[in-house]
N, C-alpha and C positions, 0 to 999 in steps of 0.2 A: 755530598754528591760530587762525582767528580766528572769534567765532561771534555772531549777532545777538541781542542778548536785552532783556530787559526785565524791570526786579521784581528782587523778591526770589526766587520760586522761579526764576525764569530763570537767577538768578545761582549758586543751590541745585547747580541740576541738569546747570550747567555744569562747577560744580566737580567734580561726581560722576562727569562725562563724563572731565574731562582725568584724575580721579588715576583713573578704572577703565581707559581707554583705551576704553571702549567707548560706543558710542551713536549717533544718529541723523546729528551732523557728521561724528563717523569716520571711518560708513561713505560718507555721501558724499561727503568728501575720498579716502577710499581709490579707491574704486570709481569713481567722477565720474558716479554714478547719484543722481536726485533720490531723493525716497521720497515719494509722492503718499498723503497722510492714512495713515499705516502706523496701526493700532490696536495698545497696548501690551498689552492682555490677553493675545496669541499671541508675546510677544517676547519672553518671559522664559528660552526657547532662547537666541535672538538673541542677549540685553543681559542675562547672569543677574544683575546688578548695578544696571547704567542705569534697566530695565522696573521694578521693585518702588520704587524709589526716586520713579520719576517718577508710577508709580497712588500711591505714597501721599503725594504731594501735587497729586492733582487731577487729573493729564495721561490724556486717555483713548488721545492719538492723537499726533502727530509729524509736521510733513510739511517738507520740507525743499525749499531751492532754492540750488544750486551761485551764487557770486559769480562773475560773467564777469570773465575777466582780461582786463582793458579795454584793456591794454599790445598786444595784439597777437589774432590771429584763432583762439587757440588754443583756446578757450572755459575750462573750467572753473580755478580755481587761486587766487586771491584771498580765498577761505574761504566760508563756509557759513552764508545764513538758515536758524536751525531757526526754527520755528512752533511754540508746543503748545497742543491742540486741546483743548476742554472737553467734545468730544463726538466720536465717529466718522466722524459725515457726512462724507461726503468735500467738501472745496473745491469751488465752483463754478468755471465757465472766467475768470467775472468774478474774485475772489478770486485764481485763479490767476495770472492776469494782473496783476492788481498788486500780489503779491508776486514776480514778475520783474523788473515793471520797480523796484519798490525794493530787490531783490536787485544791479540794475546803479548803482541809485544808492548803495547804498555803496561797490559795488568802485570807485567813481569817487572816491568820497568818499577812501577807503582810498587810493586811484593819487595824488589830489591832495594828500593828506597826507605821502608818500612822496617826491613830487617837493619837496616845499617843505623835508622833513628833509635832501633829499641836496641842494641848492641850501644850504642852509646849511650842512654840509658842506662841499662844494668851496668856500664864499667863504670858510670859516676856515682850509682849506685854504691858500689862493689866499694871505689875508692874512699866514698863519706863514710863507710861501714867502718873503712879497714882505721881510718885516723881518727874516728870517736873511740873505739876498741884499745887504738893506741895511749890515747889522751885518759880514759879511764886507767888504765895501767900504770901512766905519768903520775896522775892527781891521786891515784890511792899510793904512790909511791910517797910523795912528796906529805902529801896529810896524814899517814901512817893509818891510812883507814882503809873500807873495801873499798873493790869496786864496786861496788851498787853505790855506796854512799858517792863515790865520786861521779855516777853516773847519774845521782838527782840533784849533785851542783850544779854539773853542767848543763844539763837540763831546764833547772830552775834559773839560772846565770842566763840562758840563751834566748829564755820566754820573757825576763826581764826586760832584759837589753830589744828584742825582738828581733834579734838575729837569728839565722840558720845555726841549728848546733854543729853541724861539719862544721863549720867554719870558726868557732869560740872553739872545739876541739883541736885544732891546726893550730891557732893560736896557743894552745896551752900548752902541744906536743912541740912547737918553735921557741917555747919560753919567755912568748910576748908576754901572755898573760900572766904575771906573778903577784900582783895586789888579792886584796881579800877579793872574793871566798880562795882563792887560791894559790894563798902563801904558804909557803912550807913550814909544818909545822915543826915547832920550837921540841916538843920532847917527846921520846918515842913511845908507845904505845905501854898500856899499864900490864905487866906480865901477868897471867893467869895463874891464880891458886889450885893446886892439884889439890881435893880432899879425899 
């Protein structure tokens, strides 16, 4: 769940939110209902936990705006701007209006950070792929055998030791690794009988 905040009490009353489970982004992550200036006086049905917490540090009021899942047309899903209110009033259309649209610029913000996590991902992905691939190439080079067979050394070599196999593959394609299992072998392979 992810929530907007600010400060110290913001950060207070978050905490209060996620251990009680209960509170203003909850319910509008649960429901995918905003909550337009709710007043805490009446909530303590609601929030028996959230409501006392949040009047006795200052919050008279709540009002909350859903993050647009910016990924696609489904509207709500990205998490939840709370607001807390020093007073009742309710939000004017103005106010309203630009915490929506700063509600889209963090789901954006959030979508943009998301893509650049998983783009680094798949290039370390991409890169452990490409130097295991290499290392089998190496080690059936050097063993005069397949690759497959040099891919259940390494394999077997990496579950041993309990290392990452990228990383005993890197090793093997730099030439650290040359003890057994991955000495080169002394004579070359036995030629085949044509009958």
């Amino acid at each position: 769940m992810r929530h907007g905040y600010s400060g110290a009490r913001a950060a207070r009353l978050r905490h209060v939110e996620h251990e009680q489970c209960e509170g203003p982004a909850t319910d509008t992550l649960r429901t995918g209902t905003a909550l337009s200036t709710l007043p805490l006086n009446g909530a303590a049905a609601r929030w028996p936990r959230y409501a006392p917490a949040a009047l006795e540090a200052g919050v008279c009021a709540v009002h909350t705006v859903a993050l647009p899942d910016v990924r696609s047309d489904h509207g709500a899903g990205a998490g939840v701007l709370v607001v807390h209110l020093d007073e009742e009033t309710p939000l004017g259309p103005a106010a309203t209006a630009a915490l929506t649209a700063l509600a889209r610029a963090c789901a954006l913000g959030l979508a943009h950070r998301t893509a650049l996590r998983r783009g680094a991902e798949l290039r370390r992905a991409l890169g452990s792929r490409v130097v295991i691939e290499q290392a089998k190439g190496v080690l059936a080079e050097r063993r005069n055998g397949s690759v497959d067979d040099a891919f259940r050394t390494l394999r077997a070599y990496a579950r041993s030791q309990q290392r990452p196999l990228h990383q005993v593959a890197r090793e093997v394609v730099e030439a650290q690794l040359l003890d057994p299992p991955f000495q080169r072998s002394a004579a070359p392979p036995p030629a085949r009988r044509n009958r």
